[in-house]
N, C-alpha and C positions, 0 to 999 in steps of 0.2 A: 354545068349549072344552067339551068332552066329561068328566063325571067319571065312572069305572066302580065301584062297588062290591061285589066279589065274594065274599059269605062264604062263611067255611069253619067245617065242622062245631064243632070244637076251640077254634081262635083267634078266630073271629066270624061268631057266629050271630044272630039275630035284631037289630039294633039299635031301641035305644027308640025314640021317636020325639021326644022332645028332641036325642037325637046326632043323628040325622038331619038334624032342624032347622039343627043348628048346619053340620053340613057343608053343607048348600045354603046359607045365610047368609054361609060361609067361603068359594065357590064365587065368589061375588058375579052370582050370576044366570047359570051355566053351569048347563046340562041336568048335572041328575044321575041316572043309573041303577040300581038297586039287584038283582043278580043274585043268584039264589039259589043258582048252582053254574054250573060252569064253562062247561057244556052253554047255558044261558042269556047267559052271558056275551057266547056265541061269535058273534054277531050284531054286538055291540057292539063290537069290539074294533077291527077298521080304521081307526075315527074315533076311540076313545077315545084324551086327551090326557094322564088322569091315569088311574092307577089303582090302588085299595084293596086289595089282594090279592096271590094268590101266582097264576103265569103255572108252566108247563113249556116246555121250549123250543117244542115245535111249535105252541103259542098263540102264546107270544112275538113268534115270526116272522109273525102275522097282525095283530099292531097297532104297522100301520106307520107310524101316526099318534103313538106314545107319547113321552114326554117324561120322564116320572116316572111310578114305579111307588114305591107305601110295603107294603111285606112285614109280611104277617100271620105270621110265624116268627119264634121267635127268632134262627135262626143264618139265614146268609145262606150256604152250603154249598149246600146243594140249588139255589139260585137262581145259582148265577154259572157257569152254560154259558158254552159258547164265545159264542153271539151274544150275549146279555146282556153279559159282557165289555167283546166289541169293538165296542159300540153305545154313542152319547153319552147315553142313557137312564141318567140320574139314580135311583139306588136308594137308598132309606131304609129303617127298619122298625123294630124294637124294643129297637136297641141302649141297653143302659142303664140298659132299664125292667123288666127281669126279674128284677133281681139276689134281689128280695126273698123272690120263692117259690120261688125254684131254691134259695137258700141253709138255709130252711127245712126243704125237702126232703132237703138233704145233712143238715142235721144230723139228722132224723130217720132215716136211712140209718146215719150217726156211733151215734148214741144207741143205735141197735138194735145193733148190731156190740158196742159198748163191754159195755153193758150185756147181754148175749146174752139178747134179750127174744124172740126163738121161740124157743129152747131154754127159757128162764123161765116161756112161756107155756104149754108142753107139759108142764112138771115142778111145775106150779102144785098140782095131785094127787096128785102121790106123795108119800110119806111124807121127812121131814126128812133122814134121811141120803141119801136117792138124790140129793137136792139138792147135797147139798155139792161134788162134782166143777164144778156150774156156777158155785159163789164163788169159785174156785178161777179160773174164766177168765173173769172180769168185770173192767174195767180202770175205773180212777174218769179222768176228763179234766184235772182241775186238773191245772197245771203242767208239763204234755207243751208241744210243739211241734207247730203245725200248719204246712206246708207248702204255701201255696197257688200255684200256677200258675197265672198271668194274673189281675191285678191290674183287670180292667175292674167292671163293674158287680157280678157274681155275684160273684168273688172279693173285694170291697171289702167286700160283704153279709155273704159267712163268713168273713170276718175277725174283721168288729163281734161275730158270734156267737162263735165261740172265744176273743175275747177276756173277752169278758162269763162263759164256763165257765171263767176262770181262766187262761188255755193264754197260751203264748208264741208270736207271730205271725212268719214270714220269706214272701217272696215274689218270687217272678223273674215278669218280663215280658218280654217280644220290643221291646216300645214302653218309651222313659224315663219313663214316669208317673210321677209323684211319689205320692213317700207318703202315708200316714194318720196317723192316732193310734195307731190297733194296728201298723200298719206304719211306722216310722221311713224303714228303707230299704230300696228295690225293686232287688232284685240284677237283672241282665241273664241271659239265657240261657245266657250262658257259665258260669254259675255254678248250673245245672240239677244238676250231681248233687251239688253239696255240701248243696247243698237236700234232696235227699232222702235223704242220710248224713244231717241232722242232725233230719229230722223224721218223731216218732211215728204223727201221722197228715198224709196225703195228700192232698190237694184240689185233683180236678184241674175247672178253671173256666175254661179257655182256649177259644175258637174253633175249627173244626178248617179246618186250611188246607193247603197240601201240605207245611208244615214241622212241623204238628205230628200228621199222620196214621204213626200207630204210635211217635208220643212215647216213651210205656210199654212197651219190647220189653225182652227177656231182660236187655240191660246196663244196665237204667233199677231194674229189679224186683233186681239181683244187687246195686246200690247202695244199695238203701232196707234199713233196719233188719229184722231178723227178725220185730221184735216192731209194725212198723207196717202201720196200715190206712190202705187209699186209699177215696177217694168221687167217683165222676164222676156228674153231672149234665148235666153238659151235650154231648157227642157221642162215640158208643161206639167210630169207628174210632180217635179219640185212643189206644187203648189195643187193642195187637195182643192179639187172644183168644187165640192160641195159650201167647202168653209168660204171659200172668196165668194161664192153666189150670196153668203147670209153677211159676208162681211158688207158688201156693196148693196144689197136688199136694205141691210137694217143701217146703213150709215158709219158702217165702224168704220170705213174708208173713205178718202173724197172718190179715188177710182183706180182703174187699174188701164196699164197698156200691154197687151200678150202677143207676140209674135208666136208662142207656143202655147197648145191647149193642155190639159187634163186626159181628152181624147184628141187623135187625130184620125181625118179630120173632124171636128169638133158638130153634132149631128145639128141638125137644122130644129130640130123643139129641142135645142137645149138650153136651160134658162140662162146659161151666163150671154147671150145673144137679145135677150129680152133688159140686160140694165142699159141703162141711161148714161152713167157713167165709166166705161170701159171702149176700147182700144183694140179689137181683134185684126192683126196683118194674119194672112195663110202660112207662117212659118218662113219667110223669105227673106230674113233677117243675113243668113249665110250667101248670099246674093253677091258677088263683088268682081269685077274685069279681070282683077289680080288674083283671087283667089287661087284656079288652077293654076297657074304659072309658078306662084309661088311654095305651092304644095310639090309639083312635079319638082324644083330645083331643089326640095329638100329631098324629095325621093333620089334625086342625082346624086348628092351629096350622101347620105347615107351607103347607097349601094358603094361607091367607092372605100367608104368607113368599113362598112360589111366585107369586104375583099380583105381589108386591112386586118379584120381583127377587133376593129377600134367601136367604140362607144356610140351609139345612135343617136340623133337627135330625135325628140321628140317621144320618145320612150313611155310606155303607157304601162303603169303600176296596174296588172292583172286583178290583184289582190283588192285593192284600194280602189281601182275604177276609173283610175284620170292618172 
């Protein structure tokens, strides 16, 4: 057996050399390789049995030897071509493990929006009354409703957090998950726009799959309250750009916070850059100390399960998308 380990700049760069350690260890005496980019990979890949990394299709297609590949991304979107697909190549990757800093991210996306903290920050030097038009459009969080979309890892994380700022939790899933503590109970998607009739702010945390690319289109934004804001963290075509430009143009929203565009990256005359009321970070939402660490010990963890036989964690439904 062949192990490949591919980093990527973002999700995993250098590894220490105790991870290291542990995946040869975990290996149980398979050749491991450690590439520094794709380009070096590319030698490797015929024979590689296992691999650490993210493939594009036309690699993909050269490691005709692969069995299991574990995905350095969060979403698995980009990764599920056609051959990926229709090949018995077992995918895993981070489902699960990211909830913690993408939820983070939203609520600092949230917090800025509520609190209108670039406007606060610009108006920090003017004099007391030029201020007061911004108290005027500062919203406090306790006791609102937040509305979260997809109930997996990220959305269980902004749950815990809006629950903790006071708010009232609802949530629809695609899948029957059971509830939480903040969440009782997880409506179905049939129950998508009562959700968003009853909630202040918006939280979208779902996968993007072919059911839920442009989710958020003009009769999604026509449903949600005037006075509510949405926060996507986790992939920008969930939400058609054209619709949130008219939703936030014409007032059908108080605003939006986006770590993820529509486009990436998102072009310089594009009008959603031109509202008043939105939130654009560069996508940096997957940002976190722990993250590679805690991705590489499920990679450990796994590979030893893969020797066994035994069941993967973090297993990514081909079909489905997540």
């Amino acid at each position: 057996m062949k192990v490949l380990v591919i980093k990527a700049p973002a999700t995993l760069a250098e590894l220490p050399d105790d991870e290291y350690r542990a995946i040869q260890d975990a290996s149980g005496g398979a050749e491991v390789i450690v590439a520094n980019n794709l380009a070096e990979a590319e030698v490797h890949l015929a024979d590689a049995e296992v691999i650490l990394g993210s493939l594009p299709e036309d690699a993909f297609l050269k490691a005709n030897n692969l069995k299991w590949m574990h995905a350095v991304s969060s979403g698995a979107d980009a990764l599920l071509y056609p051959a990926m697909v229709q090949s018995d190549v077992m995918l895993t990757g981070e489902k699960g493990l990211v909830g913690e800093h993408l939820a983070d991210h939203a609520f600092a996306l949230l917090l800025g929006l509520a609190r209108q903290l670039p406007r606060a920050i610009r108006a920090a030097p003017e004099p007391w009354p030029l201020r007061l038009p911004l108290r005027a459009d500062m919203v406090e969080l306790h006791g609102l409703t937040t509305g979260v979309v997809g109930l997996g890892g990220t959305g269980r994380a902004v749950a815990k957090r809006a629950a903790a700022f006071g708010m009232d939790v609802i949530a629809v899933d695609s899948e029957p998950v059971e509830g939480t503590a903040e969440v009782a109970d997880v409506w179905g998607m049939d129950r998508f726009f009562d959700l968003l009739a009853q909630s202040d702010v918006v939280m979208v945390c779902c996968p993007l799959t072919h059911e839920t690319r442009n989710l958020f289109n003009d009769a999604a934004f026509d449903a949600m309250k005037q006075t509510a804001l949405i926060v996507n963290v986790t992939r920008g075509p969930i939400i058609d750009g054209d619709a949130l430009v008219r939703a936030l143009s014409g007032g059908k929203i108080r605003g939006a916070g986006l770590d993820v565009t529509p486009i990436e990256p998102l072009p310089a005359d594009h009008p959603l850059w031109e509202q008043q009321n939105i939130l654009i970070t560069p996508h940096t939402a997957g940002a976190s100390q722990a993250r590679v660490h805690r991705n590489v010990a499920r990679f450990v963890g796994n590979l030893r399960k893969y020797r066994e036989g035994a069941a993967l964690d973090g297993e990514i439904d081909k079909i489905k998308g997540f």
